[in-house]
DOGUMAR-698049 format. One record per residue (C-alpha): residue number from 1; chain; x, y, z. Coordinates in steps of 0.1 Angstrom, whole numbers, plus 2048, in hexadecimal, padded with zeros to 3 digits. Example, Ala and Ser with C-alpha at 12.3 -4.5 7.8 and 13.67 -1.06 7.14 Angstrom:
2
+-----+---+-----+-----+-----+
!   k ! c !   x !   y !   z !
+-----+---+-----+-----+-----+
!   1 ! A ! 87B ! 7D3 ! 84E !
!   2 ! A ! 889 ! 7F5 ! 847 !
+-----+---+-----+-----+-----+
end
This chain:
252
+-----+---+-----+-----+-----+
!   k ! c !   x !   y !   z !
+-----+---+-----+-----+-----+
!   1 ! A ! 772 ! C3D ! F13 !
!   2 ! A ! 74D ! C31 ! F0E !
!   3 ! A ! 74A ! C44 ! EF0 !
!   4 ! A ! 76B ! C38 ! EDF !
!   5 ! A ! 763 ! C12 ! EEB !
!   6 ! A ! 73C ! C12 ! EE1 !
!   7 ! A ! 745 ! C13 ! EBD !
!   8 ! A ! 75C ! BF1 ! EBE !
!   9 ! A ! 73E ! BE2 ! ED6 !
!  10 ! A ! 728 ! BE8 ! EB7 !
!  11 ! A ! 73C ! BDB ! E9D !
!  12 ! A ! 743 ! BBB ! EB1 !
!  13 ! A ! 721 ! BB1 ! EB5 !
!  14 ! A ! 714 ! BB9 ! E93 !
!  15 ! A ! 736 ! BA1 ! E85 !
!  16 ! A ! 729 ! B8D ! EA0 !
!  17 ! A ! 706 ! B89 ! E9A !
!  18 ! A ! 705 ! B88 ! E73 !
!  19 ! A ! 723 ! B72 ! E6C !
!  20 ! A ! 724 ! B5D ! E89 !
!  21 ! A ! 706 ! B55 ! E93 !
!  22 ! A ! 6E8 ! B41 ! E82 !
!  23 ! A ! 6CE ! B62 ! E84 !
!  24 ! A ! 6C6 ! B72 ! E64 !
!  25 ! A ! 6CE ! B93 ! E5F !
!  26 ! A ! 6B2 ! BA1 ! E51 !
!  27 ! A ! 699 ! B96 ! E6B !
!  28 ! A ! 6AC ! B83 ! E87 !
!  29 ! A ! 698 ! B66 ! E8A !
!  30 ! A ! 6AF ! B44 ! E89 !
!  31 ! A ! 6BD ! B38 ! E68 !
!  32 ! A ! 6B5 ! B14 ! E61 !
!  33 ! A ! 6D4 ! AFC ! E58 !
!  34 ! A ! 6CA ! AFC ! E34 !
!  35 ! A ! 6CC ! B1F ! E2B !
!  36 ! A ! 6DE ! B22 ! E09 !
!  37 ! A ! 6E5 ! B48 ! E16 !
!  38 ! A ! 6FC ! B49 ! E31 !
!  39 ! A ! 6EC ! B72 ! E3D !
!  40 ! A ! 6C8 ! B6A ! E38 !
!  41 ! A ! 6AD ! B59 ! E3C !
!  42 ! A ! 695 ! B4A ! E20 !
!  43 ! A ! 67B ! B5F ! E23 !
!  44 ! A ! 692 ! B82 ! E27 !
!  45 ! A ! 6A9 ! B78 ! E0B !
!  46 ! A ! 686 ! B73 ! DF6 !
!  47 ! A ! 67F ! B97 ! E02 !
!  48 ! A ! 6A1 ! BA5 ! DF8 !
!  49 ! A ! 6A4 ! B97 ! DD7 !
!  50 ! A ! 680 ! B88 ! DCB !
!  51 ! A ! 67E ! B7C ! DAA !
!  52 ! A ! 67D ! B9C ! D91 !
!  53 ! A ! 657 ! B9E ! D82 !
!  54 ! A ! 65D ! BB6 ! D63 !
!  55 ! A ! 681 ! BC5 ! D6A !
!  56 ! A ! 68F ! BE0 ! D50 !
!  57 ! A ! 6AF ! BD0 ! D42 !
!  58 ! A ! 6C1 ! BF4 ! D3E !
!  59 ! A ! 6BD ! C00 ! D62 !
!  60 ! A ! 6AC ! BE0 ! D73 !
!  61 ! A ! 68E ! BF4 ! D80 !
!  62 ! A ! 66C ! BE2 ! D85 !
!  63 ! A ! 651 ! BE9 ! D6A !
!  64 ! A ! 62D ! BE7 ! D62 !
!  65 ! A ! 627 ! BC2 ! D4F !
!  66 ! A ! 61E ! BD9 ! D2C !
!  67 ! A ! 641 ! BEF ! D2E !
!  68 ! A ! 65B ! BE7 ! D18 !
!  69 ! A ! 67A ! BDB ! D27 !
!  70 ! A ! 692 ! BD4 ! D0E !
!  71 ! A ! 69E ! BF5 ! D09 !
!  72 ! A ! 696 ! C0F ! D1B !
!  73 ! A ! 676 ! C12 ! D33 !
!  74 ! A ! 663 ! C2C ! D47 !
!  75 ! A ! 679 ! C2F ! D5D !
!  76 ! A ! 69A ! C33 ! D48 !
!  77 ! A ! 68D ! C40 ! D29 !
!  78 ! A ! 6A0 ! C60 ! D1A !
!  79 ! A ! 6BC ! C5F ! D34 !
!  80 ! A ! 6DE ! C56 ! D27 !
!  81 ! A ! 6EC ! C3A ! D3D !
!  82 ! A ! 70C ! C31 ! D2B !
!  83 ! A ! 70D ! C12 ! D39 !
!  84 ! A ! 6FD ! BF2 ! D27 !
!  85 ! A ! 6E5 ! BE5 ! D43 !
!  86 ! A ! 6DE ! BE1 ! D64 !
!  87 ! A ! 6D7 ! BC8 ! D82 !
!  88 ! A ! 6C8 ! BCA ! DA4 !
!  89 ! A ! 6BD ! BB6 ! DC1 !
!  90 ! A ! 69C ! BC7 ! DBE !
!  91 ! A ! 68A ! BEA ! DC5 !
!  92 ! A ! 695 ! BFC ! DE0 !
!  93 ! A ! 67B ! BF8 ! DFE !
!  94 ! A ! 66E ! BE3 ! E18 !
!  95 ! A ! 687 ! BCF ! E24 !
!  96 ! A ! 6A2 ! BD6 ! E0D !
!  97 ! A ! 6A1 ! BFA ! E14 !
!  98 ! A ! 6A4 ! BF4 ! E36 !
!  99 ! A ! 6C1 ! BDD ! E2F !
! 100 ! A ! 6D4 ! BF3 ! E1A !
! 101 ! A ! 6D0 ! C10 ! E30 !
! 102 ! A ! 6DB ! BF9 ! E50 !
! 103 ! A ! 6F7 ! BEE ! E3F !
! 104 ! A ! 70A ! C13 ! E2F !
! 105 ! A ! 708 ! C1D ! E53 !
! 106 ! A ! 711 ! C04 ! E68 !
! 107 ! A ! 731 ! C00 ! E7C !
! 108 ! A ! 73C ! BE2 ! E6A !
! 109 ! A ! 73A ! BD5 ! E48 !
! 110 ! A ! 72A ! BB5 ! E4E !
! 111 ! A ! 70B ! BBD ! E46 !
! 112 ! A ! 714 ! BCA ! E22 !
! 113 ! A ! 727 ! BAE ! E1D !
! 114 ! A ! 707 ! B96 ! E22 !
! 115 ! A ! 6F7 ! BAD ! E08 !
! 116 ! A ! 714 ! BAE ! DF2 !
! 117 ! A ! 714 ! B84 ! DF2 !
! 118 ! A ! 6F0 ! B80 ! DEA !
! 119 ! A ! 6F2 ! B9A ! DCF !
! 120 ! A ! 713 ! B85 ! DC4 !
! 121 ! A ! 6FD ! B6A ! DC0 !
! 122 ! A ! 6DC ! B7A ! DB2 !
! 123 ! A ! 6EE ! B87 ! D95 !
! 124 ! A ! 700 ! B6A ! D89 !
! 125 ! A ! 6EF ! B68 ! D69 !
! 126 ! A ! 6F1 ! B8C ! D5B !
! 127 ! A ! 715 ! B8C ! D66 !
! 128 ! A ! 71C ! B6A ! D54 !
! 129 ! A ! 70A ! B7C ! D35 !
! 130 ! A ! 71F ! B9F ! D3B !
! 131 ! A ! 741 ! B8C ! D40 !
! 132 ! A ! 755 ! BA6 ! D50 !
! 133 ! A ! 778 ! BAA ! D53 !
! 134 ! A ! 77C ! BC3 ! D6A !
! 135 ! A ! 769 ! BCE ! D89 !
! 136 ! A ! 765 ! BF6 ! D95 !
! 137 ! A ! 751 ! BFF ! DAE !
! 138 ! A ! 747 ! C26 ! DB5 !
! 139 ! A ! 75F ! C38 ! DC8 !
! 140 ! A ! 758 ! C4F ! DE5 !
! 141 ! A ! 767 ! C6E ! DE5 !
! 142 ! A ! 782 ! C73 ! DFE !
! 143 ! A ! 76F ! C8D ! E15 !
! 144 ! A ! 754 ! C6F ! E19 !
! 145 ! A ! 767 ! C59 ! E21 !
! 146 ! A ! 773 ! C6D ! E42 !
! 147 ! A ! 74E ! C6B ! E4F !
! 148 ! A ! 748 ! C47 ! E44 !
! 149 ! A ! 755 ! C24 ! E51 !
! 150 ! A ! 758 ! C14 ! E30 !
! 151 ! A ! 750 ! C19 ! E0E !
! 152 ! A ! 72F ! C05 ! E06 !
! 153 ! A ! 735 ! BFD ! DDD !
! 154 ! A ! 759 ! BF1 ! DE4 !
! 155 ! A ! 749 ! BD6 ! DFB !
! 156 ! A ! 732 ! BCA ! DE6 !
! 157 ! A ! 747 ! BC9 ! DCB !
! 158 ! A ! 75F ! BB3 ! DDB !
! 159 ! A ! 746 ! B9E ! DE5 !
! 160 ! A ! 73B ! B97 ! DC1 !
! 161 ! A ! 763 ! B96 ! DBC !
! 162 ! A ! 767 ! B77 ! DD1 !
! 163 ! A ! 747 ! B67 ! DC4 !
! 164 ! A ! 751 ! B6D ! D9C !
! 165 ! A ! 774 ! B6D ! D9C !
! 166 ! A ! 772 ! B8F ! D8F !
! 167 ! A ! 793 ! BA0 ! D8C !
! 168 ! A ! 785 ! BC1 ! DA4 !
! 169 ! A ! 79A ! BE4 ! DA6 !
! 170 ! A ! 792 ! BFA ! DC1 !
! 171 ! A ! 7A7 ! C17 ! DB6 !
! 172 ! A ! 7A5 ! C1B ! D92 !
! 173 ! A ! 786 ! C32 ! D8F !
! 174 ! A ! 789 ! C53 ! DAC !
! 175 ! A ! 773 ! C6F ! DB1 !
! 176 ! A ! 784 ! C8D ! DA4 !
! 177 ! A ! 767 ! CA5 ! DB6 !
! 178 ! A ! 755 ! CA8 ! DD7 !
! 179 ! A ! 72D ! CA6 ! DC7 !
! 180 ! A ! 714 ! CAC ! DDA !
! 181 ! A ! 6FF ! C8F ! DEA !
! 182 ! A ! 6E5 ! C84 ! DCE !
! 183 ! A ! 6C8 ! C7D ! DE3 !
! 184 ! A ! 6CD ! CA7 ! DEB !
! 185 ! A ! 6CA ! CB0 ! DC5 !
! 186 ! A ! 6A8 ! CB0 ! DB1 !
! 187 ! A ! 6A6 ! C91 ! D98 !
! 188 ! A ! 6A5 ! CA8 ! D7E !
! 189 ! A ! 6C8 ! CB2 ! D87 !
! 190 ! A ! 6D9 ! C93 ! D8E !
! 191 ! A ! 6EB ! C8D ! D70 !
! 192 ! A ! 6FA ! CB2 ! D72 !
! 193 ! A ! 703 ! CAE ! D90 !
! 194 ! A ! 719 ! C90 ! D88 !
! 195 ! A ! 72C ! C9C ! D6F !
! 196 ! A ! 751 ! C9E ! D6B !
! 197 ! A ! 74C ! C8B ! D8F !
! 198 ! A ! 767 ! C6C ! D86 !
! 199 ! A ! 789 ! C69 ! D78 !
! 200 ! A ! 79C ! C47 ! D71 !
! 201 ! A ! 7C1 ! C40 ! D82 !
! 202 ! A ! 7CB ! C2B ! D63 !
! 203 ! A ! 7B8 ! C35 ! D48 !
! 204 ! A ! 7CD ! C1A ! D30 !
! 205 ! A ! 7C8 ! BFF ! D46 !
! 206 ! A ! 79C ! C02 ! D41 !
! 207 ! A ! 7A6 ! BFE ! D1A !
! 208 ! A ! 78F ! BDE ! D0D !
! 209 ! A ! 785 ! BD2 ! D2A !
! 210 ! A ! 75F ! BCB ! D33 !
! 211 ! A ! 75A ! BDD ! D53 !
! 212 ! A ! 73E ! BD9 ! D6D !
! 213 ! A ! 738 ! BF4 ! D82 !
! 214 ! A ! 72C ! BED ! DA6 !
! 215 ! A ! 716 ! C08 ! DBF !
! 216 ! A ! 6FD ! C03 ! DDA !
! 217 ! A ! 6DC ! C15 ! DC7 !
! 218 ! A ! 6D3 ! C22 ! DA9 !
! 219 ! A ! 6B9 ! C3A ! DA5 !
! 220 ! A ! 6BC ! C55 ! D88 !
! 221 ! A ! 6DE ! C3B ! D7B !
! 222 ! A ! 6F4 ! C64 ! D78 !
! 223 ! A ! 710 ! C56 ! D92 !
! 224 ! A ! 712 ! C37 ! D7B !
! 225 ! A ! 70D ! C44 ! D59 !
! 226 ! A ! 728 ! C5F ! D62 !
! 227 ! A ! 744 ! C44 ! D71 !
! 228 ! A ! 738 ! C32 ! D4F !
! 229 ! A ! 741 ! C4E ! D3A !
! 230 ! A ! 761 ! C50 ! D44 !
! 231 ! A ! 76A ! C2A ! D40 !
! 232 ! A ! 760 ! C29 ! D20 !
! 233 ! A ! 772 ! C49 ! D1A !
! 234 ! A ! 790 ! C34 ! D21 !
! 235 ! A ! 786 ! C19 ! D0D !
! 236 ! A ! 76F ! C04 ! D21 !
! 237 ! A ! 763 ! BEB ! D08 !
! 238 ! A ! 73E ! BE8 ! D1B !
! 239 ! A ! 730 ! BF1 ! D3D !
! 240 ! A ! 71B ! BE5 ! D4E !
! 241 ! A ! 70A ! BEC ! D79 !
! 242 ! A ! 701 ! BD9 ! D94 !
! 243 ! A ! 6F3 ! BE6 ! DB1 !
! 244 ! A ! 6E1 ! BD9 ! DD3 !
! 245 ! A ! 6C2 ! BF1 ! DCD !
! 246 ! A ! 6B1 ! BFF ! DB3 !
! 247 ! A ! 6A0 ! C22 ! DBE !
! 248 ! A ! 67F ! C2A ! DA4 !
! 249 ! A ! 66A ! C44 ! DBE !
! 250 ! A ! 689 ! C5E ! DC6 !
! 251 ! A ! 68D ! C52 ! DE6 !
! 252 ! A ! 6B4 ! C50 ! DEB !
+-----+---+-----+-----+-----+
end
């Protein structure tokens, strides 16, 4: 009975603590009335999403102040994305890491909502630019979803949803195979290793419409480019990603 009651205890007190109360939820220390974010404090939310120095516009990844970044940088060069461009909160470390990681498995989703709103409002002006008319976020394959408590990209994504008034379908792109876990295949391999991975519900019903895609990280950009593929297989008229982190080391 402890066992099958610790689990509700948990997700309580995390609802509890992050939405309720006045403590931020990236370092716990009191919120002051002010706050403009209702998860986090100023000086966590400047953590999670600082300002972006010299950010790639194709896959959003931090470069050196002399790397091109119109096009295609270091870290994206050669690779065939599909989709248009990118947008992140910021590199994936330090706090936001830690964040991220806290939040795919936790008990509750409360904690990836906070991350989903302040990535809602950090991207405002790319998805202004992008204008999307439809919303997709990466699907988990069914097997996953029997080990986890929710799916991470569908949260976001509804998040951003509520924020943009963002028509948002949860079922229109499906995982037609069981790949293995990306941060167990070598980069090199990634992008095989996606392949064939998605399938649409509707394909007639993607026709024209500018999609953005939604997922928690991006590292090599396979899981993305492939879901891209296929949308604009199907008549997608652009596509385009958002994503909480953006990976540039390997380290999923």
């Amino acid at each position: 009975m402890v066992n099958a009651v610790q689990p509700l205890l948990s997700l309580l007190h995390e609802f509890a603590e992050i939405l309720l109360d006045d403590c931020c939820a990236g370092c716990g220390e009191t919120r002051q009335g002010d706050e403009s974010q209702p998860c986090y404090c100023h000086g966590c939310e400047q953590q999670l999403a600082p300002s972006p120095r010299h950010r790639c516009r194709r896959c959003s990844a931090e470069c050196g102040p002399w790397s091109a970044i119109d096009r295609d940088c270091v870290h994206c060069r050669g690779r065939r994305l599909r989709f248009s461009a990118a947008v992140s909160l910021g590199t994936y470390e330090g706090l936001l890491r830690r964040e991220i990681l806290a939040a795919k498995w936790s008990w509750s989703s409360a904690r990836i909502q906070c991350l989903g709103q302040l990535l809602a409002n950090h991207c405002s002006d790319a998805i202004v630019e992008w204008a999307p008319t439809l919303m997709v976020p990466i699907p988990q394959h069914w097997k996953k979803r029997l080990t986890r408590h929710f799916n991470p990209a569908e949260r976001i994504a509804a998040e951003i949803a509520r924020r943009h008034r963002i028509p948002l379908d949860l079922h229109m792109l499906l995982r037609s195979r069981a790949s293995r876990p990306q941060k167990r295949v070598a980069m090199a391999r990634r992008f095989e290793n996606q392949q064939d991975s998605f399938q649409l519900k509707s394909p007639d019903d993607v026709r024209g419409h500018r999609v953005l895609l939604v997922d928690d990280v991006l590292t090599t950009g396979a899981t993305c480019a492939a879901a891209a593929q296929v949308l604009l297989r199907a008549g997608a008229q652009s596509c385009h990603v958002v994503v909480l982190g953006r990976v540039t080391d390997g380290v999923g």
